[in-house]
The first five atom37 places (N, CA, C, CB, O) and aatype in JSON, in Angstrom:
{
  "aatype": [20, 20, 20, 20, 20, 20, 20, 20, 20, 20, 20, 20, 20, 20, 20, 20, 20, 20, 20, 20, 20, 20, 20, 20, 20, 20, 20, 20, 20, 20, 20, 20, 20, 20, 20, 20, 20, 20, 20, 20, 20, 20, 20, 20, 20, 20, 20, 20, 20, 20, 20, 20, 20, 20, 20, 20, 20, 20, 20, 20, 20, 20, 20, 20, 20, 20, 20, 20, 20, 20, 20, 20, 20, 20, 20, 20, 20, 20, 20, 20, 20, 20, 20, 20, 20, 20, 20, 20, 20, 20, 20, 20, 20, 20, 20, 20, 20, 20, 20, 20, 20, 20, 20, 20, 20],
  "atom_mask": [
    [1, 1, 1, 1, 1],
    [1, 1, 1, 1, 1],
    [1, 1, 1, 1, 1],
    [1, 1, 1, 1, 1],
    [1, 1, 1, 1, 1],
    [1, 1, 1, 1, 1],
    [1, 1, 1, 1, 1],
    [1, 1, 1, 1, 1],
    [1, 1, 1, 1, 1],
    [1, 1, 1, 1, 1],
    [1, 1, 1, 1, 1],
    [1, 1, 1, 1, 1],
    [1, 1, 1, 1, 1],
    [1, 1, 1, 1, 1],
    [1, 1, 1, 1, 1],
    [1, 1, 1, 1, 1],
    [1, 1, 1, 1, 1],
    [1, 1, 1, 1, 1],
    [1, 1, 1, 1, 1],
    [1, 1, 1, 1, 1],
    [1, 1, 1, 1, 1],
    [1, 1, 1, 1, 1],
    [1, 1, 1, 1, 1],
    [1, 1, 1, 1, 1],
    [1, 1, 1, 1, 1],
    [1, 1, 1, 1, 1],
    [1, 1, 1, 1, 1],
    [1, 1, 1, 1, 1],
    [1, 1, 1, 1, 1],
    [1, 1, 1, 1, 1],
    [1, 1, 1, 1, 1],
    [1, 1, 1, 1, 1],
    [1, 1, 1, 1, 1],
    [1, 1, 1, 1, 1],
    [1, 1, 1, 1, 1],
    [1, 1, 1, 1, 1],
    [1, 1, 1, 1, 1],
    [1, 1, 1, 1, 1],
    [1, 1, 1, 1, 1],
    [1, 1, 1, 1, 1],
    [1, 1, 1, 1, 1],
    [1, 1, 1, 1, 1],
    [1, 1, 1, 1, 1],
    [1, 1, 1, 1, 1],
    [1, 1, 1, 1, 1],
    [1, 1, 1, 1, 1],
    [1, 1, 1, 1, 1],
    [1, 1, 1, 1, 1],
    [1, 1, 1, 1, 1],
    [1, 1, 1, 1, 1],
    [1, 1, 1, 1, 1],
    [1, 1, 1, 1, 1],
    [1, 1, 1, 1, 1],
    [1, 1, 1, 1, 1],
    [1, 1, 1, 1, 1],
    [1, 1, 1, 1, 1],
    [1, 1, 1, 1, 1],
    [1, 1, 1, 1, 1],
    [1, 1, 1, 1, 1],
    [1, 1, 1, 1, 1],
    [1, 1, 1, 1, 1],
    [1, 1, 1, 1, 1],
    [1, 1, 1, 1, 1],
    [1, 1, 1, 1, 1],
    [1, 1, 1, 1, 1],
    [1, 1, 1, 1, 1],
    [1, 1, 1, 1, 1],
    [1, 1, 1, 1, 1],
    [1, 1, 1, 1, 1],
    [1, 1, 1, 1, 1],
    [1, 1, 1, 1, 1],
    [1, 1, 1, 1, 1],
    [1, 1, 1, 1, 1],
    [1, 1, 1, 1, 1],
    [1, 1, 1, 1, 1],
    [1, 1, 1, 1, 1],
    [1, 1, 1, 1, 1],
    [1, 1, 1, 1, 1],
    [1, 1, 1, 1, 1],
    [1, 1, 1, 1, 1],
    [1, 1, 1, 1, 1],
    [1, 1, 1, 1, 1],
    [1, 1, 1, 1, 1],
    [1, 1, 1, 1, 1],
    [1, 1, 1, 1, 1],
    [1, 1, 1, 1, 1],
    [1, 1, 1, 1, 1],
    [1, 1, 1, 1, 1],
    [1, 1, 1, 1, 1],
    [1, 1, 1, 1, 1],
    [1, 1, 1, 1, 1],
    [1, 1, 1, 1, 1],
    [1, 1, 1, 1, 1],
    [1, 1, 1, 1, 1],
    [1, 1, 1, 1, 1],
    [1, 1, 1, 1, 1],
    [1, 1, 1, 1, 1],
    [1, 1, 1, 1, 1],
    [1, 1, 1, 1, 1],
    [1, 1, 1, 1, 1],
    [1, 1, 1, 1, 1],
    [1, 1, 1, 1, 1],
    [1, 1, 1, 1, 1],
    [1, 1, 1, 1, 1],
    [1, 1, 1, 1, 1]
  ],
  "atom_positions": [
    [[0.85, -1.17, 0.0], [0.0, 0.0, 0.0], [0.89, 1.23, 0.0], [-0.97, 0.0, 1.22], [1.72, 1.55, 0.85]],
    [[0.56, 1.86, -1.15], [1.24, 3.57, -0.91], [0.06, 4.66, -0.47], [1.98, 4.28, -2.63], [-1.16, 4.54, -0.63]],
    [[0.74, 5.67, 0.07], [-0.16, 6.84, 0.63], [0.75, 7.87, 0.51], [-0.75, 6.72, 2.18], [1.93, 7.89, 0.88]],
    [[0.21, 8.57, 0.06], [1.0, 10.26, 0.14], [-0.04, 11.67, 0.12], [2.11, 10.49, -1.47], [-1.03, 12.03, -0.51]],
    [[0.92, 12.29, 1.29], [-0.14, 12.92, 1.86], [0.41, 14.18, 0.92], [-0.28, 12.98, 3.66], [1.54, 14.3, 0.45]],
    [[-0.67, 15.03, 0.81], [-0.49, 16.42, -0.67], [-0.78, 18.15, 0.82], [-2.93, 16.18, -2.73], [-1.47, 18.3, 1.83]],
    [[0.17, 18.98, 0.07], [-0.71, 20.01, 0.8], [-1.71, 20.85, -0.18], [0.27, 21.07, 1.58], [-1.63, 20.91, -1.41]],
    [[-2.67, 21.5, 0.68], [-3.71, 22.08, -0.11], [-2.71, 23.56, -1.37], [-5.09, 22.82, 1.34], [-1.76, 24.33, -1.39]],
    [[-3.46, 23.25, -1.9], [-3.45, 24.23, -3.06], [-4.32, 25.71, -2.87], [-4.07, 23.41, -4.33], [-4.1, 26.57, -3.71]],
    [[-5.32, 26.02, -1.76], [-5.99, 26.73, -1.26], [-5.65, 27.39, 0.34], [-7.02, 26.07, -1.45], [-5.4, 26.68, 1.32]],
    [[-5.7, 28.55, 0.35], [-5.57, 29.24, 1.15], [-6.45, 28.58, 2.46], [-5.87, 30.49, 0.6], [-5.87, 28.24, 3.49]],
    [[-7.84, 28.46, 2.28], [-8.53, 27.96, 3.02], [-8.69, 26.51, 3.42], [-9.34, 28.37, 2.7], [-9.58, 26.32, 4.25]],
    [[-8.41, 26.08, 3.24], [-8.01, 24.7, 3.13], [-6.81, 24.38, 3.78], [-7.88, 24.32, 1.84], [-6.54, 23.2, 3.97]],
    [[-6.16, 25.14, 4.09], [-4.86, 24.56, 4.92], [-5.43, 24.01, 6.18], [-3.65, 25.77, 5.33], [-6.45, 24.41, 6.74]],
    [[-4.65, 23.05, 6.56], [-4.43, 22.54, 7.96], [-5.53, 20.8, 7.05], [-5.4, 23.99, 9.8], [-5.35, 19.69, 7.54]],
    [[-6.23, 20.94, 6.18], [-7.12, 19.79, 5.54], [-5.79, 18.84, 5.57], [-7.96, 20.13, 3.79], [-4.57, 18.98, 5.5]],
    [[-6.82, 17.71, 5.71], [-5.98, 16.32, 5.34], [-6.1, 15.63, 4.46], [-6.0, 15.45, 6.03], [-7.09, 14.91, 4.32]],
    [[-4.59, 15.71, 3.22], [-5.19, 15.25, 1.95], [-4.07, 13.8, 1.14], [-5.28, 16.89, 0.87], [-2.88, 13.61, 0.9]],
    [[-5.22, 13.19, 0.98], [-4.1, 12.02, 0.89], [-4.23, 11.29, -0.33], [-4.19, 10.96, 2.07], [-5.44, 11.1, -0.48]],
    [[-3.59, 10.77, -1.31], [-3.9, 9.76, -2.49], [-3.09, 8.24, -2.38], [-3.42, 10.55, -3.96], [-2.12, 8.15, -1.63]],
    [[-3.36, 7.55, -2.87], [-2.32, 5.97, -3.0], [-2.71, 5.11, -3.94], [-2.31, 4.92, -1.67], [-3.31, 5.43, -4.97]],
    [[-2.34, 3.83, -3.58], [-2.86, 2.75, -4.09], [-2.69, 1.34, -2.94], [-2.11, 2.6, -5.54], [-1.68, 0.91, -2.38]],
    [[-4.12, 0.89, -2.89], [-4.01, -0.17, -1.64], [-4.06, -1.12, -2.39], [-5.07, -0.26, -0.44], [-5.16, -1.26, -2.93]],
    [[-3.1, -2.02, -2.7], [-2.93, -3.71, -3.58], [-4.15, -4.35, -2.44], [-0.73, -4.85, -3.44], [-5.2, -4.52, -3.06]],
    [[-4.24, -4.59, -1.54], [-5.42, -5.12, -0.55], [-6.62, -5.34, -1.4], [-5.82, -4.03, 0.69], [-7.07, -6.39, -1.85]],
    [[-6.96, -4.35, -1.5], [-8.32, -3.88, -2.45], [-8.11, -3.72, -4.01], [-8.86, -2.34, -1.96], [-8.94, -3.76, -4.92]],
    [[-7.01, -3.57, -4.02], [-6.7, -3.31, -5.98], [-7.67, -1.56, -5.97], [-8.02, -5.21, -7.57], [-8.73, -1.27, -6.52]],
    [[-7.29, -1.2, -5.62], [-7.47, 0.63, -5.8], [-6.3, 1.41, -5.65], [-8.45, 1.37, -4.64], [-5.17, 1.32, -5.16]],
    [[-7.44, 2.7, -6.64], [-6.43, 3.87, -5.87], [-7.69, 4.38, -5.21], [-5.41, 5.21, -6.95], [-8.86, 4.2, -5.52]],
    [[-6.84, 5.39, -3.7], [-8.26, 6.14, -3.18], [-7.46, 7.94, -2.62], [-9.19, 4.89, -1.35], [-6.35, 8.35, -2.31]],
    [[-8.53, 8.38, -2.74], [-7.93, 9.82, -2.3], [-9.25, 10.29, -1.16], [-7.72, 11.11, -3.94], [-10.43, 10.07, -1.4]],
    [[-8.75, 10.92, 0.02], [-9.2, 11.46, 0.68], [-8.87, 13.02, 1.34], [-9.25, 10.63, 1.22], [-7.77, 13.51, 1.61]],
    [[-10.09, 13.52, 1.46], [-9.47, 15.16, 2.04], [-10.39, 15.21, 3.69], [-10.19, 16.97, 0.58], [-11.59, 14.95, 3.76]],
    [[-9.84, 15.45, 4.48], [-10.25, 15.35, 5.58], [-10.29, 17.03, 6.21], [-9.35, 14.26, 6.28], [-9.2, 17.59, 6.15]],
    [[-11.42, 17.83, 6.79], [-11.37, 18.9, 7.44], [-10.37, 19.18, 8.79], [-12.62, 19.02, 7.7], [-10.99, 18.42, 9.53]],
    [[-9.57, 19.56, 9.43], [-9.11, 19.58, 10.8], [-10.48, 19.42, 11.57], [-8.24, 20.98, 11.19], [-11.7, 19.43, 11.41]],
    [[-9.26, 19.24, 12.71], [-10.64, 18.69, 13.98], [-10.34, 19.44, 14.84], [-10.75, 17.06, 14.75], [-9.25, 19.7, 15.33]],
    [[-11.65, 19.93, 15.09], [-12.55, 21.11, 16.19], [-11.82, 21.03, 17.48], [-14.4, 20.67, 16.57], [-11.41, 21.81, 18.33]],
    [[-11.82, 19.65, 17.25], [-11.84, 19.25, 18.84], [-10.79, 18.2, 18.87], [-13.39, 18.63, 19.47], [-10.8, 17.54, 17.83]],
    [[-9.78, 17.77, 19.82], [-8.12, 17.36, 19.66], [-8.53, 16.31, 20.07], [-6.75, 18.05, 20.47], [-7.81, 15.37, 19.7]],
    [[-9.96, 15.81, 21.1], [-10.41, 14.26, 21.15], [-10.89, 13.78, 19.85], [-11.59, 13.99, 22.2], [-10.49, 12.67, 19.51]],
    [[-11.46, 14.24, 19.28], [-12.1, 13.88, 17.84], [-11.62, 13.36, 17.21], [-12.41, 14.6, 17.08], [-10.9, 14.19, 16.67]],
    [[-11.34, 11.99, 16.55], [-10.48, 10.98, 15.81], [-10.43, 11.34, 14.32], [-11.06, 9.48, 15.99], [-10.94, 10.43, 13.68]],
    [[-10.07, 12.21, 13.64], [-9.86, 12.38, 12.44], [-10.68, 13.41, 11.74], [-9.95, 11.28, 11.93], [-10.74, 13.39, 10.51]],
    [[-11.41, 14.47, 12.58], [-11.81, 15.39, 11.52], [-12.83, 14.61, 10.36], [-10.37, 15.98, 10.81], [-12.9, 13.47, 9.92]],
    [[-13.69, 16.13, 10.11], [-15.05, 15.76, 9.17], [-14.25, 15.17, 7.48], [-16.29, 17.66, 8.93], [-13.24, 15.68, 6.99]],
    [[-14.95, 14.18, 6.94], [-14.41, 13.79, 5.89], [-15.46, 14.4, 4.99], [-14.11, 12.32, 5.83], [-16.65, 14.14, 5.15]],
    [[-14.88, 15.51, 3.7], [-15.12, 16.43, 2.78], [-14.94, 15.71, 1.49], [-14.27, 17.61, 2.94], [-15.67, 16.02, 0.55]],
    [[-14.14, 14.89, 1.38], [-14.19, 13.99, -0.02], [-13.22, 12.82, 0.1], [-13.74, 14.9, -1.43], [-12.02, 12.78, 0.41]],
    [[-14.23, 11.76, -0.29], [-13.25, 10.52, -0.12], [-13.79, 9.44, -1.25], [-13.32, 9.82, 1.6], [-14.94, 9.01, -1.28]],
    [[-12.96, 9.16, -1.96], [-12.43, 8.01, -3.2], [-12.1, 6.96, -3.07], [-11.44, 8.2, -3.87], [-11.19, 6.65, -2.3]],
    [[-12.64, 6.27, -3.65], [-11.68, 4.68, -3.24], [-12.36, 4.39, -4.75], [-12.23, 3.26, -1.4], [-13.53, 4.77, -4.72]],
    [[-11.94, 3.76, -6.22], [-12.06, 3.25, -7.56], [-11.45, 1.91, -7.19], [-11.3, 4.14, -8.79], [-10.3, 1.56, -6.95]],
    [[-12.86, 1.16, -7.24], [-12.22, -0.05, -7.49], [-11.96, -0.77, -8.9], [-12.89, -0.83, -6.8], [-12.7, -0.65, -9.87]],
    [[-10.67, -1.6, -8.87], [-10.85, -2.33, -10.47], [-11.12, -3.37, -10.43], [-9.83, -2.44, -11.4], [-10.78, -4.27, -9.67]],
    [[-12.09, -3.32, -11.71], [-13.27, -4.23, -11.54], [-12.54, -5.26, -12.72], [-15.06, -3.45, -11.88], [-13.06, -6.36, -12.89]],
    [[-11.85, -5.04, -13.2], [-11.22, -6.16, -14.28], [-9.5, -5.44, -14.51], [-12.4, -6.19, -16.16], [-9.06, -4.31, -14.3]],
    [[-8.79, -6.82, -15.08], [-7.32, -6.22, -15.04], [-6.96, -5.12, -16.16], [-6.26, -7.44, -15.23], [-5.89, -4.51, -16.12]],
    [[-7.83, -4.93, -17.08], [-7.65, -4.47, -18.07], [-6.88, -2.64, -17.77], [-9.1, -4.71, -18.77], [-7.16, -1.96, -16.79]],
    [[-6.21, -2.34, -18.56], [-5.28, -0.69, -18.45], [-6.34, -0.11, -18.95], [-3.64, -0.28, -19.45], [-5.88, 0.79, -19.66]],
    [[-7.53, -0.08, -19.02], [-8.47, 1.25, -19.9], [-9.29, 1.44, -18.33], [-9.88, 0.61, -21.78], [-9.49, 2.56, -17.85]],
    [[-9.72, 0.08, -17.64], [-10.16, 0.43, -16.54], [-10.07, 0.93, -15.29], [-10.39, -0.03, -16.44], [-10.93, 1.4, -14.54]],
    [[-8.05, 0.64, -15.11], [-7.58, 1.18, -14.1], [-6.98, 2.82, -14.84], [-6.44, 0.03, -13.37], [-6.99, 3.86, -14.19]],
    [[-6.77, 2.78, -15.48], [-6.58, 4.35, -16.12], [-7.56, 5.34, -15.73], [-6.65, 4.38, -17.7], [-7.29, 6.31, -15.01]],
    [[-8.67, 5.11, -16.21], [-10.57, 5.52, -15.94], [-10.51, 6.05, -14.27], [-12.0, 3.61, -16.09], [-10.74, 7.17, -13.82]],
    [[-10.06, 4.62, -13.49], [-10.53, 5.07, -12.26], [-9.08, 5.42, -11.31], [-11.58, 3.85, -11.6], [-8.84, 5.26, -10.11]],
    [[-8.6, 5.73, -11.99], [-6.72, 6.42, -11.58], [-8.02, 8.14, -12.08], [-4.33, 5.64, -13.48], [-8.64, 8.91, -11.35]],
    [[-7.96, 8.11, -12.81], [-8.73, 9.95, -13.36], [-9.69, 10.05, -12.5], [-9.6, 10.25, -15.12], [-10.09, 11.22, -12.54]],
    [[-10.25, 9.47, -11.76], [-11.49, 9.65, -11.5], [-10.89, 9.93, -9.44], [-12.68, 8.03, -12.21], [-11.61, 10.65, -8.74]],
    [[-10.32, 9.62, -9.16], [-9.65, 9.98, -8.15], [-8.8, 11.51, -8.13], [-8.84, 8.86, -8.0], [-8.74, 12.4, -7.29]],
    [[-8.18, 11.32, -9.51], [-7.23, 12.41, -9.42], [-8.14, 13.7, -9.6], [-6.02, 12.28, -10.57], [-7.73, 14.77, -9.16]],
    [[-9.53, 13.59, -10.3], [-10.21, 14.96, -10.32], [-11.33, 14.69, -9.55], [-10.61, 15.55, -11.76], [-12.42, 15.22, -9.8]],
    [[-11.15, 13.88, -8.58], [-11.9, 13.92, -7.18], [-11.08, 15.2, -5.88], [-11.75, 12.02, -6.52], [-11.48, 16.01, -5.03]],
    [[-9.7, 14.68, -6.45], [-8.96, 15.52, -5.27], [-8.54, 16.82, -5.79], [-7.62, 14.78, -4.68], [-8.11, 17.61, -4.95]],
    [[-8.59, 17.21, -7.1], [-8.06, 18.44, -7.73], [-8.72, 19.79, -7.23], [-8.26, 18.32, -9.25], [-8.38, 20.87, -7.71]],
    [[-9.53, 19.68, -6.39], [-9.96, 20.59, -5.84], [-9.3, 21.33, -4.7], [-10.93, 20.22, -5.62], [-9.28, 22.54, -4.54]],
    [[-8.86, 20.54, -4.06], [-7.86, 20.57, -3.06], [-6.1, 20.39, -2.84], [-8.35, 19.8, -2.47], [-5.38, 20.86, -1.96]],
    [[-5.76, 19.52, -4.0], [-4.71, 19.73, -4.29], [-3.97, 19.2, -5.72], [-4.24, 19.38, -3.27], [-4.61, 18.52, -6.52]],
    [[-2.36, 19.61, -6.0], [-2.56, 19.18, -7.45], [-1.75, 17.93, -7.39], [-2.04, 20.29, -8.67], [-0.78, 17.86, -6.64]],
    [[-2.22, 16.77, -8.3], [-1.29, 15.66, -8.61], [-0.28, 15.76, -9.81], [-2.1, 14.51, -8.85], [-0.51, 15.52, -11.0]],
    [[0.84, 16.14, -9.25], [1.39, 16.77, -10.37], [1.9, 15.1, -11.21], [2.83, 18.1, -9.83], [1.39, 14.06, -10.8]],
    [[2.54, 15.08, -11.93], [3.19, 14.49, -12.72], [4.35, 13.1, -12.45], [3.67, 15.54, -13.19], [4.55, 12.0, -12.97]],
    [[4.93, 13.9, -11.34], [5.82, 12.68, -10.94], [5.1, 12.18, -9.85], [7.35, 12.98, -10.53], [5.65, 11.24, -9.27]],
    [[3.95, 12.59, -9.39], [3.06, 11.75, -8.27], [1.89, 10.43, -8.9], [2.01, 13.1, -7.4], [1.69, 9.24, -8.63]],
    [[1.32, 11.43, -9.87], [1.19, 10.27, -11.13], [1.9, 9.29, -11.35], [1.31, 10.67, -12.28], [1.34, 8.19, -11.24]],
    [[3.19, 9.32, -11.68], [4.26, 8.48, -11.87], [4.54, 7.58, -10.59], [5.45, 9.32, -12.24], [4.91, 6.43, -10.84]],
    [[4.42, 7.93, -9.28], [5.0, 6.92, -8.53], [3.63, 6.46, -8.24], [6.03, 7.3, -7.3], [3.79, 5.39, -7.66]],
    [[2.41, 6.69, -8.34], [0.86, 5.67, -8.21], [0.9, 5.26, -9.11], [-0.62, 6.12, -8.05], [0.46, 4.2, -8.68]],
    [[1.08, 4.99, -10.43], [1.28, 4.25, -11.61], [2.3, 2.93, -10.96], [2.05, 5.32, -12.92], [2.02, 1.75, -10.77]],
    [[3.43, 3.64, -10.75], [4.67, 2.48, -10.17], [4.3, 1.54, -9.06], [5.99, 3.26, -9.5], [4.52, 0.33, -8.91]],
    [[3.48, 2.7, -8.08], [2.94, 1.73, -7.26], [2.32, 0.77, -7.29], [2.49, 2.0, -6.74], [2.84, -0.26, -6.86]],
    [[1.23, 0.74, -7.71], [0.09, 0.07, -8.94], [1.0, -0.85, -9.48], [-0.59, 1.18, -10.3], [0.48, -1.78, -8.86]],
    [[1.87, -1.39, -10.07], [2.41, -2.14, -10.71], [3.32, -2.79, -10.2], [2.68, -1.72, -11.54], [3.62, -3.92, -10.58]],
    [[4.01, -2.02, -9.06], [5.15, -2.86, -8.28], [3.87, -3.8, -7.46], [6.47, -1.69, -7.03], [3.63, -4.92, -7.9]],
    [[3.34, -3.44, -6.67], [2.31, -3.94, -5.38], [1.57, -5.09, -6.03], [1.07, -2.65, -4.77], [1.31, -6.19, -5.54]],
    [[1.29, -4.65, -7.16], [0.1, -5.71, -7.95], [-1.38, -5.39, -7.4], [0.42, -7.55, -7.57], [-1.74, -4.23, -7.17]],
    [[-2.3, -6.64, -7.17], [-3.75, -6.72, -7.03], [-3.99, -7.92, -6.18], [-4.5, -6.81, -8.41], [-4.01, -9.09, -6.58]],
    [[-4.23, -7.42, -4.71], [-4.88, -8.34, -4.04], [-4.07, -9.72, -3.83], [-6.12, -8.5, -4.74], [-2.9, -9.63, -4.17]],
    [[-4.47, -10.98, -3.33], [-3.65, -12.12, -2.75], [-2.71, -12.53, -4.8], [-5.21, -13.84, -1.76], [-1.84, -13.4, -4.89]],
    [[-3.04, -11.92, -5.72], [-2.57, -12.75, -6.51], [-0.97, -12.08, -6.52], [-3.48, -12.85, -7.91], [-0.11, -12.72, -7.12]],
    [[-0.73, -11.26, -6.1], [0.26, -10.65, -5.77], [1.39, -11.16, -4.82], [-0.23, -9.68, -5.39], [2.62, -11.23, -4.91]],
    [[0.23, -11.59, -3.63], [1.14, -12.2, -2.81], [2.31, -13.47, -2.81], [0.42, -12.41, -2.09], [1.93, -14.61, -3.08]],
    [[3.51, -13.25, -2.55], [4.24, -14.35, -2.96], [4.11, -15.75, -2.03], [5.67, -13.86, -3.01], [3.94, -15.92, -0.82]],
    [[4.26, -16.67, -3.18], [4.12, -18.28, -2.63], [2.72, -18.47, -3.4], [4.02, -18.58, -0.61], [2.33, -19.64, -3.35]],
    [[2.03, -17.76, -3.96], [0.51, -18.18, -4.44], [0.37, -18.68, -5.53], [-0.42, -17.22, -4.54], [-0.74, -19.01, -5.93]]
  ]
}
């Protein structure tokens, strides 16, 4: 599983919690933006947008589709530039999909 956390691209939005990856677990990528929390007991702040694309077959047109569909889920909040693209692509491909990934199987 990769995760990388982005800072906001908005003035107002700072202190948000913004994150993209890819979980081989699930065979996704997911992006989430999380509000700060009010309150320092509060376990994670109000969630403002959250992604998870699952792939539904191995095919590159489908995980491409839902790689975009994350990335202009979170573009509101921050930018995925190019070489971040590049290492969720890598990720995605080093990690694989789920137990078939796993070695000894």
């Amino acid at each position: 599983m990769s995760r990388y956390n982005l800072g906001s691209i908005r003035p107002e939005h700072r202190g948000y919690e913004i994150v993209v990856g890819w979980d081989s677990t699930l065979g996704n990528f997911f992006g989430e933006v999380r509000r700060p929390r009010d309150n320092p007991f509060d376990l994670g702040g109000e969630v403002m947008v959250s992604v998870a694309r699952l792939r539904a077959s191995a095919s590159y047109h489908n995980l491409n589709r839902e790689f975009q569909e994350v990335v202009k889920a979170i573009s509101d909040y921050a930018i995925i530039d190019a070489n971040l693209r590049t290492a969720l692509w890598a990720d995605s491909k080093r990690e694989g999909f789920g137990l078939r990934s796993s070695k000894g199987r």
